[in-house]
KOLVOVEX-989156 format. One record per residue: x, y, z of N, C-alpha, C in turn. Coordinates in steps of 0.02 Angstrom, whole numbers, plus 50000, padded with zeros to 5 digits. Atoms other than C-alpha are relative to their C-alpha. Example, Ala and Ser with C-alpha at 12.3 -4.5 7.8 and 13.67 -1.06 7.14 Angstrom:
<sites>
500454994150000506154977550390500455006050000 499584994149997506844994750357499615005550037 
</sites>
This chain:
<sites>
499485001750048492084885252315499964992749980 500155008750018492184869352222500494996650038 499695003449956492714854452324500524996749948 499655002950030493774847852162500545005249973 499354996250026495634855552093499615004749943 500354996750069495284867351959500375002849945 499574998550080496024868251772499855007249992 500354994250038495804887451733500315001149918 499744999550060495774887151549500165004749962 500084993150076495884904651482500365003750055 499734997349931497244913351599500475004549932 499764994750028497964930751520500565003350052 499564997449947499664937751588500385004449931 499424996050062500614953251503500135005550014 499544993949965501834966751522500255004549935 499894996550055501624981651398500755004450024 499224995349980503384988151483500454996449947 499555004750040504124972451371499564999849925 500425002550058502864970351222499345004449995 500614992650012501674981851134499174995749997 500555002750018499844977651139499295005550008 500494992650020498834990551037499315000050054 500614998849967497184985051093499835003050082 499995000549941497624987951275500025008450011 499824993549998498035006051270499425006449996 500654995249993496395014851268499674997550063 500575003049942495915003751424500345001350052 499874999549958496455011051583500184996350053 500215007849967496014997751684500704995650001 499525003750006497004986551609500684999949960 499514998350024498234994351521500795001750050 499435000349926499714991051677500254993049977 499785007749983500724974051692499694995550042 500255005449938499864959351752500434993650006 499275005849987501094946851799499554995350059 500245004749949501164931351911499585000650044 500034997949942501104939152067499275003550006 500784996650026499374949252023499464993149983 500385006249997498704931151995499984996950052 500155003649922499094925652147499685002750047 500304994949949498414939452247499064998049944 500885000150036496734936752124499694992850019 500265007449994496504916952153500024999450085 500145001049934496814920752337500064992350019 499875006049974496484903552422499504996249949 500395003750032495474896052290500684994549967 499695004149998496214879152241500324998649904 499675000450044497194878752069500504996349978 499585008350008497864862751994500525004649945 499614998650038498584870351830499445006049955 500354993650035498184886351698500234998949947 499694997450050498454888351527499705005949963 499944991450027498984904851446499665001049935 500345000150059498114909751307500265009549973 499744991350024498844925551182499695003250031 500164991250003498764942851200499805004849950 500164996450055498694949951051500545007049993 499504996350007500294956851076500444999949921 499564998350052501364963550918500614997349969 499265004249991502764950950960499654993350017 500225005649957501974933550959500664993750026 499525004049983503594923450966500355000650059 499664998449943504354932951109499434999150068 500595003149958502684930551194499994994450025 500135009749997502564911851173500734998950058 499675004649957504394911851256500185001350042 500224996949930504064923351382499624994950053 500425006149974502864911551441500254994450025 499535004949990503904897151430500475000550049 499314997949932505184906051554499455000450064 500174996449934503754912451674499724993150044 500325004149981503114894451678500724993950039 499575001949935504794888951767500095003150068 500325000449948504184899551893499544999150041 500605001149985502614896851909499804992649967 500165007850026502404875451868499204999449999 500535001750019500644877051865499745004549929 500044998150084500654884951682500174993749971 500045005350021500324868751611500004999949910 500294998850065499914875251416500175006749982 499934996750044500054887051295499555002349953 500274998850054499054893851168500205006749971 499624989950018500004908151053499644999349937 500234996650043499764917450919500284998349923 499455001950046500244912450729499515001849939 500334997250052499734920050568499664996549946 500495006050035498404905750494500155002449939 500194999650080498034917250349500534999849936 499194999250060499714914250263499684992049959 500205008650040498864894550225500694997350022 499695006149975499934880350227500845003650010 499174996550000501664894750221500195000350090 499995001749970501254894450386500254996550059 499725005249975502064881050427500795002350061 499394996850009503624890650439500165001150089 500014996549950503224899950619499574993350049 500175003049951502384884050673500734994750040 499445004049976503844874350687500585003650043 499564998149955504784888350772499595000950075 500324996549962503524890750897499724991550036 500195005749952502964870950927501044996450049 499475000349963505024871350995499835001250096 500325000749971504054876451137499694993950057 500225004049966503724862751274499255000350008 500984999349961502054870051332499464998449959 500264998350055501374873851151499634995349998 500755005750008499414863751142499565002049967 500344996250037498654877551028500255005149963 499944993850028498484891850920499305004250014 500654995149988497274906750934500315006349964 499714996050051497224917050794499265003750002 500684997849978495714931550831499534999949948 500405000250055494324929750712499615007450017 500594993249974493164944150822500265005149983 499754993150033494104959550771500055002949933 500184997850086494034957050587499475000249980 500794996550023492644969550500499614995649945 500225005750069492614954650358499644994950053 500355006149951491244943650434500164994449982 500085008050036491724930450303500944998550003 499345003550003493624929550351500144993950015 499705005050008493724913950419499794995149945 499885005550044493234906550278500385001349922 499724998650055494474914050165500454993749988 499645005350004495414900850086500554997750042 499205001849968497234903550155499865000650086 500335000649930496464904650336499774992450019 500445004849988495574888650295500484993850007 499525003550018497184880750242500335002050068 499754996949934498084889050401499804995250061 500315005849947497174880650516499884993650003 500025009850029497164862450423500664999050001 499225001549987498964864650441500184997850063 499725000349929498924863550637499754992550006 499915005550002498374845650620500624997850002 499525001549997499884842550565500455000650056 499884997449936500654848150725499754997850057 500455002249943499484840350838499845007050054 500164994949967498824855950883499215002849992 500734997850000497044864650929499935007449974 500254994050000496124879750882499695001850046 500524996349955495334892850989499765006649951 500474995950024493894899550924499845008650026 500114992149967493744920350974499705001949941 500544995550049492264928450891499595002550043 500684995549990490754939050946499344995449954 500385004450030489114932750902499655003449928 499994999850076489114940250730500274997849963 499825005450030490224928350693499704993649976 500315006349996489144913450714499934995149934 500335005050091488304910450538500714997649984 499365001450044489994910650471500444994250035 499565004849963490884899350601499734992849996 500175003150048489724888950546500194993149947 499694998950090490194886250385500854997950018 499194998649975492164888450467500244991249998 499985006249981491784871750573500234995149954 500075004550026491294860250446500514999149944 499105000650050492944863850331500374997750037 498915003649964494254858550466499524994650052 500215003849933493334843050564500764996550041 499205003649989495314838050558500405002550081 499384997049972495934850150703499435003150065 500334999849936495154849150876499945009650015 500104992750003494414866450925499715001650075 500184997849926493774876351090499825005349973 500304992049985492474891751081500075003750049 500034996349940492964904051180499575002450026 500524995449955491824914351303499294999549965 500575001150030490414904751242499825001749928 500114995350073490464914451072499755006649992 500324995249964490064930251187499475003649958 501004997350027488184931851148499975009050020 500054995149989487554947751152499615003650078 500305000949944487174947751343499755008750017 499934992349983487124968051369499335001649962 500614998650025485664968951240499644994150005 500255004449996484894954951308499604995149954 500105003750056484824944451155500284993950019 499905005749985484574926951163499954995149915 500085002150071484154922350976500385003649947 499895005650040484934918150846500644995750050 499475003749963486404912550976499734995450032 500145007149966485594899951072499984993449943 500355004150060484884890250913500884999549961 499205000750029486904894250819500224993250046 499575003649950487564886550985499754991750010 500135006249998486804870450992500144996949921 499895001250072487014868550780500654999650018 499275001450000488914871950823500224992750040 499845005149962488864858950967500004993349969 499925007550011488434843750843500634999749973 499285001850003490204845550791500464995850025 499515002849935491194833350888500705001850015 499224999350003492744839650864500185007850041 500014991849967492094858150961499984998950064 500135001349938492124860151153500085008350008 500394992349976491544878551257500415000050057 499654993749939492434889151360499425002150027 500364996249964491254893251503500405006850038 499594994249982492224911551506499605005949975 500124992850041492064931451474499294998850001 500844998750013490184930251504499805005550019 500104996549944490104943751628500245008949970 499684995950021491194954351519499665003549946 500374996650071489904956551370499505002250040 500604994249983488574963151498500235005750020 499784992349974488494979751575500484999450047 499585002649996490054979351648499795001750105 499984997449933489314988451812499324998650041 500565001649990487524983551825499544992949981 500425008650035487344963951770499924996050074 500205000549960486524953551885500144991550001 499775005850000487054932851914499294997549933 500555002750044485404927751837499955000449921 499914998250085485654937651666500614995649974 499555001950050487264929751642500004991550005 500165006950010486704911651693499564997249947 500495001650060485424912151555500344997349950 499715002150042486744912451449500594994450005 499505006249993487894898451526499314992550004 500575006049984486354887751572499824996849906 500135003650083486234887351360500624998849971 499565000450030487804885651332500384990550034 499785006549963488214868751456499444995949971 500325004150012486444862851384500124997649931 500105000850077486884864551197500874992250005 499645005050022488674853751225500094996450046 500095005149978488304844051364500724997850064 499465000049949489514837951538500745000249972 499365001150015490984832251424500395003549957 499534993250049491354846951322499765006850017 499914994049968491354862451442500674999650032 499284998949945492864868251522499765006550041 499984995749971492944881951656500735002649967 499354995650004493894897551594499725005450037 500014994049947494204912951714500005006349954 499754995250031494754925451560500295007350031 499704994549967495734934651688500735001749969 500424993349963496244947951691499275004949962 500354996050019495094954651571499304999350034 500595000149959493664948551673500075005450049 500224995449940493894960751819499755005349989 500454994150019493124974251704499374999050018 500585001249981491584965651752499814996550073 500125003949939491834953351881500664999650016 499204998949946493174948752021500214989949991 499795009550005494004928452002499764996850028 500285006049980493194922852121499304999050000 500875001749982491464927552116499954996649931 500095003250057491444921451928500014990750022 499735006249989492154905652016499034997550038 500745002649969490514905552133499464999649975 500364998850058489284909752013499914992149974 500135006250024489634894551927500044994650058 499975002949956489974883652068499154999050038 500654998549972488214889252127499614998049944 500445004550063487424883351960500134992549988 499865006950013488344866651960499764996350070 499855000249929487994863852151499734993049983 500415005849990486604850152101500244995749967 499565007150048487654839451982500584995450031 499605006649960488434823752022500725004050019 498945000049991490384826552098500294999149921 499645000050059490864818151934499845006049950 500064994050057490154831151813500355007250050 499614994449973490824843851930500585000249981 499305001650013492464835551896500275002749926 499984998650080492454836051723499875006249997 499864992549991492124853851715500395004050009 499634998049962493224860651826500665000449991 499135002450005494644850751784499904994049933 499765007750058494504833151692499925004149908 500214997650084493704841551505500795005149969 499544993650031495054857351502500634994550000 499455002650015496484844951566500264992649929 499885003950063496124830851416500045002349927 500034996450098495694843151271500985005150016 499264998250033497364851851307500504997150027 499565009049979498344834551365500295006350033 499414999149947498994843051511500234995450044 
</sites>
């Protein structure tokens, strides 16, 4: 286990008994309540400074966001926020940001790009405007796409350099068909951005969910820490949806076991320092 605290940046908690969330309902698995208490039993004794929540993709994002807000007076290491808010309205926008940055926690938005069949949505105008609005706000994006997104995100980037951003789960390459091209070559083009930083998350989740092996899915973190380098990776867990593939902590060892040879400080930064400055916890 790593010898330093650890920021987990991509931490999922939700209770379809209170809030509907379509996508969840064909998945057995995880279609139950995962609450606090199911996190604590998952992190076991591993050492946990602070988490931030990141949507659901629940039906109700406002009651979400202040769900959260309540669960994080019991649980003080919910440090952040990242909800849900309807970009593609453009700068109208505004409207639901201001009820929603009421919010103490609130350090993002995450609005899903990967589920829409339009490859070229995010660069529809009022999307483009949507998201140049959260400047205003002092607020980040989180990037969620598949890597058929790529070309286009692209393209996305270089319209908003205004509004600090985070790729999620690497930009989950296509690890299951062991495809390494055009994503490696995208991923380092996205990295000269300065304004982008990588979720080392959900890697585990795009291979076979029952037969992937550490090595297959280090290929794809080993290009993903080389393309942006010690000071713009964060460690995310993307639990719970990770346990379709992997369990919290071996994801935790995994990487821990790839960083083993790097200084303490870049460990640091990783772990903790990168996730806790990009979302000022």
């Amino acid at each position: 286990m790593p010898s330093t605290p650890i920021v987990d940046s991509h931490l999922h908690l939700w209770n379809p008994q209170l809030m509907r969330y379509p996508w969840l309902e064909s998945n057995v698995l995880l279609n139950r309540p995962y609450l606090l208490e199911d996190y604590q039993v998952a992190i076991a004794d591993v050492q946990i400074e602070s988490v931030v929540f990141i949507q659901c993709e629940t039906t109700d994002f406002e009651t979400e966001a202040m769900w959260v807000a309540e669960l994080a007076k019991q649980e003080p290491r919910i440090k952040g926020l990242v909800a849900w808010a309807p970009l593609e309205k453009g700068s109208a926008v505004r409207e639901e940001l201001e009820r929603l940055k009421q919010i103490r926690l609130l350090r993002g938005i995450r609005r899903i790009i990967q589920f829409e069949s339009d490859l070229e949505f995010c660069l529809q105008p009022g999307f483009i405007d949507g998201v140049r609005t959260l400047a205003d706000f002092d607020l980040s994006f989180d990037i969620c796409i598949d890597h058929r997104h790529m070309k286009n995100i692209l393209k996305f980037v270089a319209l908003v350099p205004e509004v600090a951003m985070v790729l999620d789960h690497i930009g989950k390459p296509a690890v299951k068909a062991n495809q390494m091209h055009p994503w490696t070559s995208q991923m380092r083009e996205l990295a000269r951005f300065p304004n982008v930083r990588c979720k080392i998350s959900g890697v585990a989740t795009e291979a076979n969910h029952q037969e992937w092996r550490s090595d297959e899915l280090l290929r794809y973190v080993e290009s993903a820490l080389e393309a942006f380098g010690p000071d713009r990776v964060m460690f995310g867990s993307d639990w719970p949806v990770c346990i379709q593939a992997i369990g919290y902590k071996r994801w935790i060892e995994i990487l821990d076991e790839k960083l083993s040879t790097s200084s303490i400080d870049v460990q640091r930064r990783f772990w903790r320092d990168n996730a806790s400055r990009f979302y000022r916890l």
